[in-house]
N, CA, C and O atoms as CSV, one atom per row, in Angstrom:
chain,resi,resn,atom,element,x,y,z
A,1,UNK,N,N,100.218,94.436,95.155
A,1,UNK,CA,C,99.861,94.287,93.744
A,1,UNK,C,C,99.717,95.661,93.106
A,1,UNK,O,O,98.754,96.325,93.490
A,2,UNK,N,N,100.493,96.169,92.228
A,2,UNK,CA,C,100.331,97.197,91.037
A,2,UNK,C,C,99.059,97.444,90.775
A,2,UNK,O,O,98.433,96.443,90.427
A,3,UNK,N,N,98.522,98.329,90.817
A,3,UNK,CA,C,96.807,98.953,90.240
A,3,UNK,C,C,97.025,99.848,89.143
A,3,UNK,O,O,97.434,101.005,89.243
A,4,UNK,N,N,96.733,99.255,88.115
A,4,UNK,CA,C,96.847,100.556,86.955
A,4,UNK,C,C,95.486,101.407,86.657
A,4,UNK,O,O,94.447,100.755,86.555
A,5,UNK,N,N,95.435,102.779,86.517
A,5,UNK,CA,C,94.265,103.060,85.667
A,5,UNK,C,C,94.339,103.559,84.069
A,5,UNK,O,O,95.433,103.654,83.512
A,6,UNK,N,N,93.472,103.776,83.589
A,6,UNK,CA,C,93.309,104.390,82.723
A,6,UNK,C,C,92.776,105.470,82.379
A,6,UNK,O,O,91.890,105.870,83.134
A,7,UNK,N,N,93.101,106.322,81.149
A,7,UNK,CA,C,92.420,107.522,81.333
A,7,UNK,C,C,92.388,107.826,80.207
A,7,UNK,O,O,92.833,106.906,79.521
A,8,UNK,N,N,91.914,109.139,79.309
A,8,UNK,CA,C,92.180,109.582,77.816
A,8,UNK,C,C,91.374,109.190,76.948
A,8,UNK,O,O,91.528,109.895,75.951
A,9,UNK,N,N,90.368,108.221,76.752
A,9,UNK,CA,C,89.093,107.745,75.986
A,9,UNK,C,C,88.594,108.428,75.963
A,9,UNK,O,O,88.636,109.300,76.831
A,10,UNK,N,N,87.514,108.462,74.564
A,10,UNK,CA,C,86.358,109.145,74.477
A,10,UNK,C,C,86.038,108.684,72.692
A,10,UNK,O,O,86.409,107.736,72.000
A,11,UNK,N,N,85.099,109.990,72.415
A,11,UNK,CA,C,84.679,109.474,71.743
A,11,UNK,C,C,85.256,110.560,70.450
A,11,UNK,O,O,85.503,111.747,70.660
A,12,UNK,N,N,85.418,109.835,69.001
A,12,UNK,CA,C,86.550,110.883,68.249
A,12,UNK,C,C,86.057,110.256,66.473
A,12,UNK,O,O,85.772,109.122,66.087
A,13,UNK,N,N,86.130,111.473,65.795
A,13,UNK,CA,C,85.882,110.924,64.761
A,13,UNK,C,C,86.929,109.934,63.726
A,13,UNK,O,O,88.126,109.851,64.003
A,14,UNK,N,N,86.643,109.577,63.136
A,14,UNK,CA,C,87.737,108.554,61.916
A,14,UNK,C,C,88.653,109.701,61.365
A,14,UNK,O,O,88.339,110.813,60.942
A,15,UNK,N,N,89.807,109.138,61.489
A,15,UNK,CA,C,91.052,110.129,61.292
A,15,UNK,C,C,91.300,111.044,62.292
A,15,UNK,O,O,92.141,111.874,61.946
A,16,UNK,N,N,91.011,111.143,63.044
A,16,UNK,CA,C,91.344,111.659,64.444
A,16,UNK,C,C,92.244,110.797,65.396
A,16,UNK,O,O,92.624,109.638,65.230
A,17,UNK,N,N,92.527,111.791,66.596
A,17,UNK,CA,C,93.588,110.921,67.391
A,17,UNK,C,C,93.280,111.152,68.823
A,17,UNK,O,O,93.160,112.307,69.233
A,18,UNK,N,N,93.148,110.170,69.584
A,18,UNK,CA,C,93.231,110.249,71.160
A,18,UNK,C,C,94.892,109.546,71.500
A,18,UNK,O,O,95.638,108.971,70.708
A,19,UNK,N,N,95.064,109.792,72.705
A,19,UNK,CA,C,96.371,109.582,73.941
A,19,UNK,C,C,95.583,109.301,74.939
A,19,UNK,O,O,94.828,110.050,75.560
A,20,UNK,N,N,95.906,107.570,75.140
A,20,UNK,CA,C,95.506,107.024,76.208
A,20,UNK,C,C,96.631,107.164,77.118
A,20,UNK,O,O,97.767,107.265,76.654
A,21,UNK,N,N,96.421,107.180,78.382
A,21,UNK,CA,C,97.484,107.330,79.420
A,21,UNK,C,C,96.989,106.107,80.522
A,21,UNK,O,O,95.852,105.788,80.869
A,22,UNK,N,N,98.127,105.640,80.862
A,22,UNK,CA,C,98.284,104.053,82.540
A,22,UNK,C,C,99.311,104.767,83.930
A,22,UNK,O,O,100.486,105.011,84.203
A,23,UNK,N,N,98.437,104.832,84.298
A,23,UNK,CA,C,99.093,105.537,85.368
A,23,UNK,C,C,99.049,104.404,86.361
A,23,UNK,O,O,98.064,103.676,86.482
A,24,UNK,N,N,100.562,104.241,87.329
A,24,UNK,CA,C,100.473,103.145,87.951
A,24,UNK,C,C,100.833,103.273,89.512
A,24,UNK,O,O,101.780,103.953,89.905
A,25,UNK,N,N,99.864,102.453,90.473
A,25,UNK,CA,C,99.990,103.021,92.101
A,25,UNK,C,C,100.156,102.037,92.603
A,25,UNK,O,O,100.257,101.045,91.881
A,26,UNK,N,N,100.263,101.883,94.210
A,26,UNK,CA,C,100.593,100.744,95.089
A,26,UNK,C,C,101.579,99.713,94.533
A,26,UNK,O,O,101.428,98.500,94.682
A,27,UNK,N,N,102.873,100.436,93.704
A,27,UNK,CA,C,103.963,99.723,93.340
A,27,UNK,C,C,104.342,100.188,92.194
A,27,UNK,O,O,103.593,101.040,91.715
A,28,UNK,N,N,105.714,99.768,91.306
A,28,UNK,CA,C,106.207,100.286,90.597
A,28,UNK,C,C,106.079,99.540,89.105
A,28,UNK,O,O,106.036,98.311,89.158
A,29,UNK,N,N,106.035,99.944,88.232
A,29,UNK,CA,C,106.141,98.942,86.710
A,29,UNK,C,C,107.704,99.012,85.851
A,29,UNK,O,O,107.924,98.615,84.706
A,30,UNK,N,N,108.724,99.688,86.872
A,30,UNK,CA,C,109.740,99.644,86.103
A,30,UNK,C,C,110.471,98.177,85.448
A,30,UNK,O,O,111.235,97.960,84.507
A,31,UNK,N,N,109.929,97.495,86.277
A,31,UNK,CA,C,110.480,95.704,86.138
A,31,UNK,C,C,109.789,95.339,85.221
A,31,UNK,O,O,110.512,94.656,84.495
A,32,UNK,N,N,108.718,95.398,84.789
A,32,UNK,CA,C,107.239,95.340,84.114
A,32,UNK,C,C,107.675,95.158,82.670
A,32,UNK,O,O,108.689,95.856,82.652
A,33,UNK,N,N,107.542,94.659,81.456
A,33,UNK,CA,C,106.860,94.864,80.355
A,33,UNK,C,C,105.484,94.607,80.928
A,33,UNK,O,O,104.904,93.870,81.726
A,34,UNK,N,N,105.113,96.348,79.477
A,34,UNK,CA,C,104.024,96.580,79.298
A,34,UNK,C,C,103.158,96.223,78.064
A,34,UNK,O,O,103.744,95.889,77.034
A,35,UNK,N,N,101.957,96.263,78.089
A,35,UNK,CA,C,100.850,95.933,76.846
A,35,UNK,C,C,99.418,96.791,77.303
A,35,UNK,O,O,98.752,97.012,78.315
A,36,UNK,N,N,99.425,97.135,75.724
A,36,UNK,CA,C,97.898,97.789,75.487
A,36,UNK,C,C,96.758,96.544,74.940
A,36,UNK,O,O,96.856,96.311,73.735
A,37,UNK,N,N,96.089,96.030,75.414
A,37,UNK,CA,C,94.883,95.800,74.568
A,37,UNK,C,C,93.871,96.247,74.526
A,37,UNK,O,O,93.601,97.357,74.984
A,38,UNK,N,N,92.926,95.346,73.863
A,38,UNK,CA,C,91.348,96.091,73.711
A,38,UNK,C,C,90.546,94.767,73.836
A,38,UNK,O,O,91.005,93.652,74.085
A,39,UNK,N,N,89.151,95.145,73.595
A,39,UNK,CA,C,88.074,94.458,73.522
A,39,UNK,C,C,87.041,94.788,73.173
A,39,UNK,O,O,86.363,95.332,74.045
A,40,UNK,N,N,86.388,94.634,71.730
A,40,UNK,CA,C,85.072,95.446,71.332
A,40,UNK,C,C,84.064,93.832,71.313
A,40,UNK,O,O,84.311,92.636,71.159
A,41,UNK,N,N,82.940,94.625,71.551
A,41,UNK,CA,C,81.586,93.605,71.876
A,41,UNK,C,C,81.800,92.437,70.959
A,41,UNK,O,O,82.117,92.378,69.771
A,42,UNK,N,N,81.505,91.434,71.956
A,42,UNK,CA,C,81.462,90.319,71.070
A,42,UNK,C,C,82.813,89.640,70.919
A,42,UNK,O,O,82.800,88.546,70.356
A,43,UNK,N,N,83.831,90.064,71.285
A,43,UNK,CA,C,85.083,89.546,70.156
A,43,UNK,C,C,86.041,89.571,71.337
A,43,UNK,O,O,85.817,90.284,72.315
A,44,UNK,N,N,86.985,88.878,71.249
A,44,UNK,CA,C,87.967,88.360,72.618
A,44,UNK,C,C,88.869,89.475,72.809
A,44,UNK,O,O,89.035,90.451,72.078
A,45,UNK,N,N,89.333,89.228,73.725
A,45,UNK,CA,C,90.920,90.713,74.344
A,45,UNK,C,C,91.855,90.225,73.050
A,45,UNK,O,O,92.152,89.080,72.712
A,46,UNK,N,N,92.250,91.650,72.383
A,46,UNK,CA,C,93.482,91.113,71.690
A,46,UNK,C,C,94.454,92.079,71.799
A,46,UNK,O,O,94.063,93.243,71.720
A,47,UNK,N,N,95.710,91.863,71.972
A,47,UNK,CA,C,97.140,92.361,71.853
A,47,UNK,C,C,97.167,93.699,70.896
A,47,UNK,O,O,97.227,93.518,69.680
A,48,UNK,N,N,97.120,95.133,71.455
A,48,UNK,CA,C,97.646,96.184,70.693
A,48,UNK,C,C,98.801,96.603,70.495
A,48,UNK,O,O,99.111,97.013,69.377
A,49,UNK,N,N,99.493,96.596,71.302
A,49,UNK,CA,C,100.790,97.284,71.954
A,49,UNK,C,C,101.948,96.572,72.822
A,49,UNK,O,O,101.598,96.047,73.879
A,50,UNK,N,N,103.062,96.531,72.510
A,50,UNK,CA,C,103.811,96.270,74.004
A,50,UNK,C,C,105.008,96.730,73.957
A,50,UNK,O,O,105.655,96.948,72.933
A,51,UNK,N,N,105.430,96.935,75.341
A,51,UNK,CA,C,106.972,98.010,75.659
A,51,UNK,C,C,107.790,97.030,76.649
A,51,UNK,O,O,107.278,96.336,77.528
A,52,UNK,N,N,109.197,97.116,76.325
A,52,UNK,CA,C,109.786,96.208,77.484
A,52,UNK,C,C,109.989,97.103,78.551
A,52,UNK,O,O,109.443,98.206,78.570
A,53,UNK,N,N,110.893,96.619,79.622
A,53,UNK,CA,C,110.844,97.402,80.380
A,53,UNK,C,C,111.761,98.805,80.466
A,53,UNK,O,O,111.502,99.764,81.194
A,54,UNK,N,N,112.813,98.700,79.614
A,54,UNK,CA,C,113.671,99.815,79.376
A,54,UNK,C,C,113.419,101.023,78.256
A,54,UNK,O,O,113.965,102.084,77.951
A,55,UNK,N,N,111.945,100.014,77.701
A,55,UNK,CA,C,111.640,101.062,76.190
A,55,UNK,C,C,112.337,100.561,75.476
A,55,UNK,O,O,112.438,101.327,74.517
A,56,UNK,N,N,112.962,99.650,75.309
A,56,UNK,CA,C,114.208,100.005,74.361
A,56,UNK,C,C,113.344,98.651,73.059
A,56,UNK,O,O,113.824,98.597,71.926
A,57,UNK,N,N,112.392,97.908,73.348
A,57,UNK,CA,C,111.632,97.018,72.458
A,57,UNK,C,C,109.857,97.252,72.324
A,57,UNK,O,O,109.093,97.146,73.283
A,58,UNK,N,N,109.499,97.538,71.120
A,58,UNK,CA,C,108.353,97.827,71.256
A,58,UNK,C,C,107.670,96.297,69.841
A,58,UNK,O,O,108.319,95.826,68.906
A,59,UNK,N,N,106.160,95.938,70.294
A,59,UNK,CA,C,106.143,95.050,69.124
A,59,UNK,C,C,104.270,95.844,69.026
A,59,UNK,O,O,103.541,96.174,69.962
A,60,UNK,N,N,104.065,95.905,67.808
A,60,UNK,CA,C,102.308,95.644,67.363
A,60,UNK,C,C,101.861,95.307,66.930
A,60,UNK,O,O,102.316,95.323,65.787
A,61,UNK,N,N,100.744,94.704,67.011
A,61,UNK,CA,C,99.578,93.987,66.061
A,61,UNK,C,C,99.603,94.498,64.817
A,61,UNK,O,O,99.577,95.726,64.748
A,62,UNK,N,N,99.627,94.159,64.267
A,62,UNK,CA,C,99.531,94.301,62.428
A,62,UNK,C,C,98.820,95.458,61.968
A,62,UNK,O,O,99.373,96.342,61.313
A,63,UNK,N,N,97.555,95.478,62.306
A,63,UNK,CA,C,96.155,96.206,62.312
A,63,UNK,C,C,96.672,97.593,62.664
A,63,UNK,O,O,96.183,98.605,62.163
A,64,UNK,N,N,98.013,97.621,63.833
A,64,UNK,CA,C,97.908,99.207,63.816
A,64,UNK,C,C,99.148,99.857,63.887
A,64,UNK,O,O,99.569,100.768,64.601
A,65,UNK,N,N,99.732,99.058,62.816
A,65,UNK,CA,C,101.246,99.205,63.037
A,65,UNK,C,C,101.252,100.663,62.231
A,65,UNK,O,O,100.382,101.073,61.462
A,66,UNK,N,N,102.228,101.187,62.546
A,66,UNK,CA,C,102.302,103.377,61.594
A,66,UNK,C,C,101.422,103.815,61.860
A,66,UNK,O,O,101.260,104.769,61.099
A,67,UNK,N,N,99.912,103.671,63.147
A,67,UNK,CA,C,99.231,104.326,63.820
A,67,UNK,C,C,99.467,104.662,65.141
A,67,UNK,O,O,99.367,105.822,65.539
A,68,UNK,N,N,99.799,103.647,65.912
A,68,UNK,CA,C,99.338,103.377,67.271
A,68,UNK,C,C,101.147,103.537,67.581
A,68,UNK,O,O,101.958,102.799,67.020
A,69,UNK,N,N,101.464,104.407,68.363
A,69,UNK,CA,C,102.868,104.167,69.375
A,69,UNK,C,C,102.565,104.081,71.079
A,69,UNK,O,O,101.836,104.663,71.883
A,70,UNK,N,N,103.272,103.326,71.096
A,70,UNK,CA,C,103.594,102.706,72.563
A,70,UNK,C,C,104.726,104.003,73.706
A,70,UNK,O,O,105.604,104.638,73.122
A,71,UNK,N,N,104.600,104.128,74.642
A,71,UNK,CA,C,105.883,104.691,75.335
A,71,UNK,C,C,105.637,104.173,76.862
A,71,UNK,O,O,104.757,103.515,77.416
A,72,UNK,N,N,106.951,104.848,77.298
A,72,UNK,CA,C,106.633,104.668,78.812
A,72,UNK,C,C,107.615,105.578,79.672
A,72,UNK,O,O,108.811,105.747,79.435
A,73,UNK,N,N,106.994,106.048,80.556
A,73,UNK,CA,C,108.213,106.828,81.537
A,73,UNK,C,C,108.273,106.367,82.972
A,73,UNK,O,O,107.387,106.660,83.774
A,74,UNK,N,N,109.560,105.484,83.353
A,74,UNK,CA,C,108.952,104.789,84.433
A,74,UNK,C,C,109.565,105.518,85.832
A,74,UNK,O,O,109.499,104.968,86.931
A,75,UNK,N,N,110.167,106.833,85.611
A,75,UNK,CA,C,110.318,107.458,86.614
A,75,UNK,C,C,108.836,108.251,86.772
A,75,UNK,O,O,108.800,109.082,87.680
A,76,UNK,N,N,107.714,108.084,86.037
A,76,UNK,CA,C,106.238,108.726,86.070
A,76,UNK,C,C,105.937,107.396,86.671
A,76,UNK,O,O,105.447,107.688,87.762
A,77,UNK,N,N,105.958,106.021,86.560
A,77,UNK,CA,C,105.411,105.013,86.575
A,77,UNK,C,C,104.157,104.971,85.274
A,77,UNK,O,O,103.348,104.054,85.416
A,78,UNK,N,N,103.994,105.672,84.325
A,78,UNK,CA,C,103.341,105.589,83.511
A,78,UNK,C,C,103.483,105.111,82.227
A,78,UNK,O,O,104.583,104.788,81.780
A,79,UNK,N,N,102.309,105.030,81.509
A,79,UNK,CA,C,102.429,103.827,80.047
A,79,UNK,C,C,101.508,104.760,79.120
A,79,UNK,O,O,100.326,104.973,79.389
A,80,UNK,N,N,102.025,105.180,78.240
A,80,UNK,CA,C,101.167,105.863,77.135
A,80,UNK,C,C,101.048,105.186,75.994
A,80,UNK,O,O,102.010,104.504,75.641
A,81,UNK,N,N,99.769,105.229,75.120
A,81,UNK,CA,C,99.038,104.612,73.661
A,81,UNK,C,C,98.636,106.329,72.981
A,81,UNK,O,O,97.802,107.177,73.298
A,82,UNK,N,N,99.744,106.254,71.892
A,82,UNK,CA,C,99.530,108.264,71.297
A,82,UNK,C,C,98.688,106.902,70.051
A,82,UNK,O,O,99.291,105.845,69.866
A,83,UNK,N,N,97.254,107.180,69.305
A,83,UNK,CA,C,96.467,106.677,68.592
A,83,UNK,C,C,96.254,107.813,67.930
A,83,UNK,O,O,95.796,108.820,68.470
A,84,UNK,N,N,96.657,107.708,66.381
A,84,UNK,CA,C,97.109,108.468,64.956
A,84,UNK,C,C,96.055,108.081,63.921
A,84,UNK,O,O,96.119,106.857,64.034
A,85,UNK,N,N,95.412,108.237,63.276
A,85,UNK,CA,C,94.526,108.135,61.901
A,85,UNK,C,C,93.553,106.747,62.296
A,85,UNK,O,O,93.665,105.652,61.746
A,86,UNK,N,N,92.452,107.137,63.531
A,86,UNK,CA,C,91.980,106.053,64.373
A,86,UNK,C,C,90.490,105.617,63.105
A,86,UNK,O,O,89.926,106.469,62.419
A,87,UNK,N,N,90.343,104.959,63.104
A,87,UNK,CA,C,89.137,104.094,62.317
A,87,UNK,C,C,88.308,103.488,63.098
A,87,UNK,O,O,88.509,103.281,64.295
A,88,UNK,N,N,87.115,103.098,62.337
A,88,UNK,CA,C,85.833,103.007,62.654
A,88,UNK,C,C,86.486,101.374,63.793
A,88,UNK,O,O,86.230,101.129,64.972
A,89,UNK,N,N,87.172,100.745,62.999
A,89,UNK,CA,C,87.358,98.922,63.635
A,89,UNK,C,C,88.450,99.363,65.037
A,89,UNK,O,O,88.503,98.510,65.924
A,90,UNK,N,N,89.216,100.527,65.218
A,90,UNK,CA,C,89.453,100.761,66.387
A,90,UNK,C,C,88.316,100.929,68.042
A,90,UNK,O,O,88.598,100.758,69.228
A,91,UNK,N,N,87.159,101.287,67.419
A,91,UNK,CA,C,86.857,100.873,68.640
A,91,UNK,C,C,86.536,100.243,69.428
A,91,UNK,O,O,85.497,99.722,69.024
A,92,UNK,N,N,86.817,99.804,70.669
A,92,UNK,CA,C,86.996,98.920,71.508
A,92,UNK,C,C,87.227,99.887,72.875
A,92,UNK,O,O,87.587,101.063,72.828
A,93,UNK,N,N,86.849,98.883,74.478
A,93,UNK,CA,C,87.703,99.246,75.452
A,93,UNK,C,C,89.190,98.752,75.331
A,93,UNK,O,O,89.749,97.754,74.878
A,94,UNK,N,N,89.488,99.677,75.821
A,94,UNK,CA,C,91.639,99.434,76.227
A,94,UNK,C,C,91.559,99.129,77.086
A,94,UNK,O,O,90.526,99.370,77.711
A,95,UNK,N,N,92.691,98.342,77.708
A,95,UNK,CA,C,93.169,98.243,79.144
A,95,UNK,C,C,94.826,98.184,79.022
A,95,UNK,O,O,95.632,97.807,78.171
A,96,UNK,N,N,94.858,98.529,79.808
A,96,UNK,CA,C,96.212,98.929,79.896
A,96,UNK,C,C,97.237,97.395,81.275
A,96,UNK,O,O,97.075,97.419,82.495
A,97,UNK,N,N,98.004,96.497,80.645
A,97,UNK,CA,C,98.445,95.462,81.505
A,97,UNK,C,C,99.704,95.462,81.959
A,97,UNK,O,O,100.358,96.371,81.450
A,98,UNK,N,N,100.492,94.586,82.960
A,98,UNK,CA,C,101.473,94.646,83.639
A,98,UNK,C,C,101.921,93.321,83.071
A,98,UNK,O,O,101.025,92.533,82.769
A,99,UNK,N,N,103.141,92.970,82.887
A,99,UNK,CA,C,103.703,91.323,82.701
A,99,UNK,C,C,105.010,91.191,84.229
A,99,UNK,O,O,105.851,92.078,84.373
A,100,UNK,N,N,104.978,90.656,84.655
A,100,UNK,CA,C,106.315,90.787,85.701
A,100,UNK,C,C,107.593,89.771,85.086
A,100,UNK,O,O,108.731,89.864,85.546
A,101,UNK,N,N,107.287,88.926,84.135
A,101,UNK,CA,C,108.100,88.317,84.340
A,101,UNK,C,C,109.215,89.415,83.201
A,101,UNK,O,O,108.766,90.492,82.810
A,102,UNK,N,N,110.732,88.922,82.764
A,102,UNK,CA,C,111.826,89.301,82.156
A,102,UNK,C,C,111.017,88.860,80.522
A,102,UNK,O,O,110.810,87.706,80.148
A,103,UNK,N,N,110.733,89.890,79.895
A,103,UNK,CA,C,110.956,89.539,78.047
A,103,UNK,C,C,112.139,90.347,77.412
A,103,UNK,O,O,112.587,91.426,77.801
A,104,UNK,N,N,112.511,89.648,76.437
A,104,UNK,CA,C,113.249,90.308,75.287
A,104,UNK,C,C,112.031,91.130,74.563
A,104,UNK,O,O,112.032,92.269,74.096
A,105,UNK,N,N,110.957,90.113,74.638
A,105,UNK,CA,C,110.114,90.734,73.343
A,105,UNK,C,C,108.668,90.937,73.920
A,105,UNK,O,O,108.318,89.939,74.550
A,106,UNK,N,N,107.879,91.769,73.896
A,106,UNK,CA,C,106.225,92.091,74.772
A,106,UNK,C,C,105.552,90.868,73.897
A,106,UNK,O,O,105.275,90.824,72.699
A,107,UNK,N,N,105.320,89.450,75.420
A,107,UNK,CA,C,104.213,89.327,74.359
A,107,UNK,C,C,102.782,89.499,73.967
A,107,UNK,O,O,102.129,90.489,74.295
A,108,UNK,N,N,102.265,88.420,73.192
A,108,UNK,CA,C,101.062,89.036,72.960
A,108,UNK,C,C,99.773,88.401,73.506
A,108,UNK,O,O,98.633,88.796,73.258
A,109,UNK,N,N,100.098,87.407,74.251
A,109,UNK,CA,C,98.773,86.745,75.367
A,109,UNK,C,C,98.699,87.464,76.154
A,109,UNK,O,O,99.686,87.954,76.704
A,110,UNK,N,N,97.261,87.795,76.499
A,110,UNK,CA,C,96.547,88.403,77.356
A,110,UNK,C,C,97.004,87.217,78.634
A,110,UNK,O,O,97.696,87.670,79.546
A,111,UNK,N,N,96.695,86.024,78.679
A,111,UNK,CA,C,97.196,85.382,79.964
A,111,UNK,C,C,98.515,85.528,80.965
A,111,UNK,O,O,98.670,85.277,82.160
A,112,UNK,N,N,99.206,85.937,80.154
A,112,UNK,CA,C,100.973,86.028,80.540
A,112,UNK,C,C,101.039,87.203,81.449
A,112,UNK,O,O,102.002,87.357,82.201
A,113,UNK,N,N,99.523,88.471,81.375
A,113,UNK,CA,C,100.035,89.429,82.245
A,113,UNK,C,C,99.638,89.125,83.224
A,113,UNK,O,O,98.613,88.448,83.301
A,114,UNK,N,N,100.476,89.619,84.537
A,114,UNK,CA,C,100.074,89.637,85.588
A,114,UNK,C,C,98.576,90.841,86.606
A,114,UNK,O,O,97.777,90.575,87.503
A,115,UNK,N,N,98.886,92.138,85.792
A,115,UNK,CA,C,97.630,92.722,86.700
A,115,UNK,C,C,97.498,93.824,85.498
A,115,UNK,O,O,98.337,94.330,84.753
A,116,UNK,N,N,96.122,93.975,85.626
A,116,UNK,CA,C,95.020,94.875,84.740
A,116,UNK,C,C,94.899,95.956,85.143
A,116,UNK,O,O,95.043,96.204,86.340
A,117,UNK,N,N,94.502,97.186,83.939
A,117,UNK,CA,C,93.327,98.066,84.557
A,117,UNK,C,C,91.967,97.520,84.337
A,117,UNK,O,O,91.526,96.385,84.155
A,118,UNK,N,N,91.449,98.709,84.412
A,118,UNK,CA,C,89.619,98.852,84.493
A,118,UNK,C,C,89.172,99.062,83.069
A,118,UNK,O,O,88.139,98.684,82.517
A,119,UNK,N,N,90.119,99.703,82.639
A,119,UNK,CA,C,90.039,99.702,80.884
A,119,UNK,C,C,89.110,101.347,80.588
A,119,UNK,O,O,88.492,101.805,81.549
A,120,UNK,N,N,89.098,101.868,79.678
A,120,UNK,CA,C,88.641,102.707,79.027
A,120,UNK,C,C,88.430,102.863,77.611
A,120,UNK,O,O,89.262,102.496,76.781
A,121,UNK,N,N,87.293,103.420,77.314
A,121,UNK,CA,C,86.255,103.150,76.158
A,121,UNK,C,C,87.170,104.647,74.998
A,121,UNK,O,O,87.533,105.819,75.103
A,122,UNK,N,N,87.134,103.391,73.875
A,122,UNK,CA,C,87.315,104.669,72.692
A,122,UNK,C,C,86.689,104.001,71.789
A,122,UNK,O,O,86.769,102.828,71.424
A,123,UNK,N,N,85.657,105.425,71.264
A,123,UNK,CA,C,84.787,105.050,69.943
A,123,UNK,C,C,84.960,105.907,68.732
A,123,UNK,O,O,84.948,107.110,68.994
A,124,UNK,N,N,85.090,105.650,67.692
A,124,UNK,CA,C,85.645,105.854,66.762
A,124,UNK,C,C,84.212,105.892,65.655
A,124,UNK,O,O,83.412,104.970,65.494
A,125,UNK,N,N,84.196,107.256,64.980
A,125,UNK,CA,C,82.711,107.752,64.526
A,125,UNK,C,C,82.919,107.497,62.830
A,125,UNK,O,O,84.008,107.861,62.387
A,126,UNK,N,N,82.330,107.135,62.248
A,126,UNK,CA,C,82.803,106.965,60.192
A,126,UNK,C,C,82.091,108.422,60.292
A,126,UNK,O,O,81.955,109.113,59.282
């Protein structure tokens, strides 16, 4: 099973920018579409980000579309979130997910992926 972590959180003021990074071990994510979500207190996992497996399809949540880009380098085995003009309602933990099966398009249920990270915290200051 794929173990992703996470890394690059912290804490940043409004209009500022962090680069989350998924670094991936005990197997490969080139087969993989990928997805970013989050989760701030109180409120369910929702869909930030997603990359197919060639890069070549990216889709986002509404909320952070001309902020938030997706990438991936899968000769790194890694998954990057570059986060651009971040706001107070951005914060949340990320986690960074694996899907195994074949998409045209990343989707956006949290159920559909197959394996998680541990997630990492970004807080976002007014």
């Amino acid at each position: 099973q794929v173990q992703l972590e996470e890394s690059g959180g912290g804490l940043v003021q409004a209009g500022g920018s962090l680069r989350l990074s998924c670094a991936a071990s005990k197997g490969t994510i080139t087969s993989s579409t990928m997805g970013w979500f989050r989760q701030a207190p109180g409120k369910e996992r929702e869909f930030v980000a997603g990359i197919n497996w060639n890069g070549g399809t990216t889709r986002y949540a509404d909320s952070v579309k001309g902020r938030l880009t997706i990438s991936r380098d899968n000769a790194e085995n890694t998954v990057a979130l570059q986060m651009n003009s971040l706001k107070p309602e951005d914060t949340a933990v990320y986690y960074c997910a694996g899907d195994v099966g074949w998409r045209m398009v990343p989707r956006t249920t949290p159920g559909v992926y197959d394996y998680w990270g541990q997630g990492t915290q970004v807080t976002v200051s007014s």
